[in-house]
N, C-alpha and C positions, 0 to 999 in steps of 0.2 A: 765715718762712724764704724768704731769696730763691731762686729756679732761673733756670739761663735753658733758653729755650727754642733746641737748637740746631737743628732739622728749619727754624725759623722764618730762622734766620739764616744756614742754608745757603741757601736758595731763591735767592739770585743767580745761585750756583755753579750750581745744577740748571737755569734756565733758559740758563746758556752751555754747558754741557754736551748740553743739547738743541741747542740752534741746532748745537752742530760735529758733532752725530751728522746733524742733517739735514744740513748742506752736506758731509758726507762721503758720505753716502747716495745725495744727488744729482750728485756726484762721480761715482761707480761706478755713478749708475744703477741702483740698486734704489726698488722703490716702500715705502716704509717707512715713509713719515708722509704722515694725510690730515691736512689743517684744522681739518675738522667734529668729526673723531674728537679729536683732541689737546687744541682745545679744551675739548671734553666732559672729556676724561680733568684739563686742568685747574680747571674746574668743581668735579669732584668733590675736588678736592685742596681748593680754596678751601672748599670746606661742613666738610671736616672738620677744617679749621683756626679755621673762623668756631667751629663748635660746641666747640672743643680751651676755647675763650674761657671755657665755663661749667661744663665740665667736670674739666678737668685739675687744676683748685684741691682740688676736692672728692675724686678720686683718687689723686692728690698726697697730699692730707691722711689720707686712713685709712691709706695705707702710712707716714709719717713718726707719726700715733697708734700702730701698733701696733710698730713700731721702738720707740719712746718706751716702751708700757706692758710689753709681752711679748716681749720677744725675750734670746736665751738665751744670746749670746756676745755680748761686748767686741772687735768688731773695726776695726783701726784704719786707719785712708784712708790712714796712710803707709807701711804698708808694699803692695807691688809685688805679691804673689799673692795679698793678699786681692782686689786688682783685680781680675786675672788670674782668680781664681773666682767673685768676680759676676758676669764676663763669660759664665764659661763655662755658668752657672748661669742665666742672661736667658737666652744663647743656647737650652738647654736647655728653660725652660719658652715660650719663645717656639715650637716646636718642637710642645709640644703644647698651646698653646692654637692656633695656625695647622691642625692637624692635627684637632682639634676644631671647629672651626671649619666643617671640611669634611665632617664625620661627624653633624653635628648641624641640623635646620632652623633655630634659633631665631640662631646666632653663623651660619650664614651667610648667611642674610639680610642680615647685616653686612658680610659678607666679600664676598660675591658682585659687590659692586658696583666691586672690583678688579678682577678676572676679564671683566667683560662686555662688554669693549674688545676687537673682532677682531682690531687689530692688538699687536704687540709691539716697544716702543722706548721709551728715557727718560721718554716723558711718560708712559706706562700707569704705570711707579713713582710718581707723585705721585697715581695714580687712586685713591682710598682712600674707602671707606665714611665716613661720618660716623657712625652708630652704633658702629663697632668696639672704640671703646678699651672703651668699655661694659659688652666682653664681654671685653677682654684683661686687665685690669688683677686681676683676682681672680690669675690665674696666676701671679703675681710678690707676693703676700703672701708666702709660704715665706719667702719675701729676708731679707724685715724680719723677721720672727719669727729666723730665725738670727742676723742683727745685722747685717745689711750696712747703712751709712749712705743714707739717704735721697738725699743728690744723689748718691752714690758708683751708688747701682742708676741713678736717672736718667739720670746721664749714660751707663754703661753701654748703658742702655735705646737711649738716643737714637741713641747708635754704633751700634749694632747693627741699628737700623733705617736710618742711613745706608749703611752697608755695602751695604745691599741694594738701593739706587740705583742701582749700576752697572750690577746683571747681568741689569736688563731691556734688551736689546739683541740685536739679530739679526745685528750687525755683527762681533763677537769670534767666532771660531769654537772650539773644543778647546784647550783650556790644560796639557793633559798632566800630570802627577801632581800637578799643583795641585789636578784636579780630585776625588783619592783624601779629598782630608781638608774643602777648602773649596767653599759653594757658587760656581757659577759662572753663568755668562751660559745654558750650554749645560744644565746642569743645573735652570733655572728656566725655559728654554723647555718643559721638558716639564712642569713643573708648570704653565703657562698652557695647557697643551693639553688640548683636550676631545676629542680622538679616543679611542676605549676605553681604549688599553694607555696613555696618560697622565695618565688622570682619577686625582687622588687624589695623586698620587705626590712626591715633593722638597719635604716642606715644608720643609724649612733653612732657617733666616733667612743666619748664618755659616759653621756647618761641617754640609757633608754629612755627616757621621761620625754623627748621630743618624738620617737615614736609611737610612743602613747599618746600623744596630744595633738600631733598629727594624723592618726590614723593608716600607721605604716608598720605595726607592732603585729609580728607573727612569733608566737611559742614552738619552738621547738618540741616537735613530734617523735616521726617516725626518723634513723640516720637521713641526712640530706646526702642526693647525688649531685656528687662538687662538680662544678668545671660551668662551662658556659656550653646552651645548647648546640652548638655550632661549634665543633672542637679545633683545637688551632692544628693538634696533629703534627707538631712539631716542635724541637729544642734551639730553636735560634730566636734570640732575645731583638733582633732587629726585625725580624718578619710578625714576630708577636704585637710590634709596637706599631707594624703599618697594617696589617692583612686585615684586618677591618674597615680600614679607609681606602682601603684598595679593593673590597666590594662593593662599598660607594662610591668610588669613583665609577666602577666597572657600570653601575646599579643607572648613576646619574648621565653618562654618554648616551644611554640608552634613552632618556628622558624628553617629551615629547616639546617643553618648552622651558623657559627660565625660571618660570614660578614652580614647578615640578622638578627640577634642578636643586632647588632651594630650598625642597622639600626633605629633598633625598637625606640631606645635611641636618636635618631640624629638627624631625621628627622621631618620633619615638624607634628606637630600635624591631618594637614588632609592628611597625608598619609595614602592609606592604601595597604599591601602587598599583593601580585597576589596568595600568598600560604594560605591567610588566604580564607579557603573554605567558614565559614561561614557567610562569610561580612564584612562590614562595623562594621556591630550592638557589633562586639566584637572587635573591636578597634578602641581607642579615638580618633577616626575620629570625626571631629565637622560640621557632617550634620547641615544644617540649619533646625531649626523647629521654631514652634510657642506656648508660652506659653499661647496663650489665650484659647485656648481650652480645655486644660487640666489643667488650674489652676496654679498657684505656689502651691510651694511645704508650707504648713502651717499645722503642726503637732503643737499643742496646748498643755496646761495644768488646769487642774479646779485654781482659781483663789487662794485656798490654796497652792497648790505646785509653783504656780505665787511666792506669797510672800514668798517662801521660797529659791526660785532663789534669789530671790530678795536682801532678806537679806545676803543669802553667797556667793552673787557677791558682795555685798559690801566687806566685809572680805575678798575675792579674791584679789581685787583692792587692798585693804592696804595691805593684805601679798604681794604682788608683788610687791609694790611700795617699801615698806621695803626691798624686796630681791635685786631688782633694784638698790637704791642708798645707801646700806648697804653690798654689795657682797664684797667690798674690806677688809671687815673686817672680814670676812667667812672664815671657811675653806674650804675647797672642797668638805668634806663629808656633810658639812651644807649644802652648796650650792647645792648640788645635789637633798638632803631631799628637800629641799623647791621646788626645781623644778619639784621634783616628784610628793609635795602635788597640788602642782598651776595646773600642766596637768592632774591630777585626778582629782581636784576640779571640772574644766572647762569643761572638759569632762565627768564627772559624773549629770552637773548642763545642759547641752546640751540634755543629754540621757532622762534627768526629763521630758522635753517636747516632746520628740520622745514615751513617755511610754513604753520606751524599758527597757526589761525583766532584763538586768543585774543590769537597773540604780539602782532599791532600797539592792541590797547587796551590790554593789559596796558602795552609798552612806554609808548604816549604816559601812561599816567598813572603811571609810574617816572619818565622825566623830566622830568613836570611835577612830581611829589613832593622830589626830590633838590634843587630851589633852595630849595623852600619850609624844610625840613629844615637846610638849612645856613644860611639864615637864621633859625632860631628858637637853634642854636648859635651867632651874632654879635649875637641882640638885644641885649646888655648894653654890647656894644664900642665904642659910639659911632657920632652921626647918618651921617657920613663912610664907617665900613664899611659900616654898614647899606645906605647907597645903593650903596655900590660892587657891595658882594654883591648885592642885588638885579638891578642891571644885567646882572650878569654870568651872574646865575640866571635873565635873561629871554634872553639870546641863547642859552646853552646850551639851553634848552629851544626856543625856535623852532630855532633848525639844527639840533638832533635829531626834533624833529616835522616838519618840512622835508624832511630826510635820509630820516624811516622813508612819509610818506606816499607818496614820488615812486614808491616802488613797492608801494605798496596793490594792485595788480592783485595781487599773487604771495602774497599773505596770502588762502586760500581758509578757508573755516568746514567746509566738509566732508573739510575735511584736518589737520581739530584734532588733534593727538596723536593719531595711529592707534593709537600701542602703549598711550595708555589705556583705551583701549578693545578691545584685542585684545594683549594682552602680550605673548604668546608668538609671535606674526605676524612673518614672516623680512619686510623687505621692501626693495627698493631703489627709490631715489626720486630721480632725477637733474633737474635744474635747471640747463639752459644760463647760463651767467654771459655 
């Protein structure tokens, strides 16, 4: 069964859409977008698109099986309200898997890594867990068991989560009775807010109206302070995705039996266990604090290793985009290779700015990998490519081993990934460019 992927083939849209919220931003003068951070937030967009590659088929497929075996009505894609109530019914159970999500350790572990961006603007909507679907797709069986058509939910699906692009933005203010029945801009700043009275609160994908009926609807007040109370303190899209469950695990070794094990995983995020002696402070317990005093987290890079993100996030983008709507014609060993090189790119291109001690081997031996790699895909093509590629896979790797050594001073080992070693650590790290 063909699908397409629309979140895939929006992403042009979502990067012009970035650029005019920044150049409006810097229009008016507000500080709205860092660098460090947007790229992180894209990062994490690309992992969970890299991993969408091996997953989606398999998620895809048990909702179109159980369509197929068990489902209890004849409903037909032409007519207009069966639309109209899968939508409302995605919208619906989206509502409480997001809701759960936030109620549960194990789904936000998943989720969390949407959230852990202090700021709030277009790019934090592409900031997405890559475990997540993992945990969402069970919520949307109902669908198929009633009879809704497999691409008719998808695309549904899809919508529903475009919708929700817009209204990370700081720049809409109050939309007036729009805001009675749909979510908005202003209604989903307070759900990124970790101050008390807005933890928890707006999960809406579309319509507020499940918050209200719920009793989960909080109005936006005072600005919310973004980010999760326990800051990740870090630019690497692969620690973002685990360092949560890697307090739970830390949390659950420590656990006195297997039913408190089981707990550690279960339970709400501000829990915390009567056994753990030494607090709170070691388990993702999401005390309320305040970022204003200690800063956001902004670990820098001099303005040469800038441009050189720069450039092999662009490269990133097109190898992904290529792996994305070209996977069907992969083998699995390919597909893995490329998956491999996109989550080292991403996270070797994250560490740049952390001046963390592994980034520069790690890098130089990514771009010495990526010719060799793309020449083992043109071995068959002829003497002629072969040398060409070659060539071209020897310049690219000296001008990136070139480019990254001139600033080996700023690559320190004792400043390897602080937040691996200290997770929860608020810290600010600034880097004269």
């Amino acid at each position: 069964m063909d699908t397409v992927n629309y979140i895939a083939l929006a992403i042009p849209v979502f990067f012009l859409l970035i650029f005019v919220e920044w150049a409006l931003a810097a229009w008016q003068k507000r500080d709205v977008y860092r660098l460090n951070d947007a790229l992180s937030d894209l990062h994490c967009g690309i992992l969970q698109q890299t991993l969408g590659v091996f997953t989606k088929a398999i998620v895809f497929g048990v909702y179109a099986w159980l369509f197929g075996a068990a489902r209890l009505l004849e409903l037909s894609s032409s007519a207009w309200w069966v639309w109209v109530l899968c939508f409302l019914l995605v919208d619906h159970q989206y509502y409480w898997f997001h809701r759960i999500s936030h109620e549960s350790n194990l789904p936000w572990g998943a989720h969390i890594v949407h959230h852990s961006s202090e700021e709030f603007n277009l790019a934090v909507a592409l900031r997405q867990g890559a475990f997540q679907p993992l945990f969402s797709w069970v919520f949307y069986l109902p669908l198929a068991w009633l009879g809704f058509p497999p691409l008719m939910f998808l695309a549904c699906s899809s919508f529903n989560t475009l919708y929700q692009f817009w209204i990370h933005t700081r720049l809409i203010d109050r939309l007036g009775p729009i805001e009675w029945v749909f979510n908005t801009p202003s209604h989903h700043r307070v759900h990124h807010g970790c101050d008390p009275k807005y933890i928890d609160k707006n999960y809406a994908g579309t319509l507020i109206v499940w918050d209200r009926l719920y009793g989960s609807f909080q109005a936006e007040e005072e600005e919310p302070t973004y980010g999760i109370t326990k800051p990740l303190a870090s630019w690497n899209p692969l620690w973002a995705n685990v360092h949560y469950y890697a307090d739970l695990a830390h949390l659950a070794r420590r656990a006195p039996s297997l039913r408190e094990r089981l707990k550690v995983w279960l339970k709400p995020p501000a829990w915390t266990p009567d056994w753990a002696e030494d607090g709170p402070g070691e388990a993702p317990a999401r005390t309320p604090l305040s970022h204003g005093a200690a800063g956001k987290y902004d670990a820098r890079a001099p303005r040469g290793l800038v441009a050189y993100v720069l450039a092999h996030f662009v490269l990133l983008v097109g190898g992904t985009t290529a792996l994305v709507f070209l996977a069907g014609e992969m083998s699995l060993g390919q597909r893995l290779l490329a998956a491999v090189f996109v989550a080292w790119t991403a996270a070797g291109l994250g560490g740049i700015f952390e001046a963390a001690g592994w980034a520069l081997p790690s890098e130089l031996a990514r771009v010495g990998g990526v010719p060799l790699c793309v020449l083992g895909a043109v071995h068959a093509s002829g003497a002629a490519t072969v040398v060409a590629t070659a060539l071209a896979g020897l310049v690219f790797f000296g001008a990136s081993a070139a480019w990254l050594l001139r600033y080996r001073p700023f690559f320190q080992p004792r400043r390897a990934l602080a937040s691996a070693s200290s997770p929860g650590a608020q810290t600010k790290t600034t880097t004269p460019a």
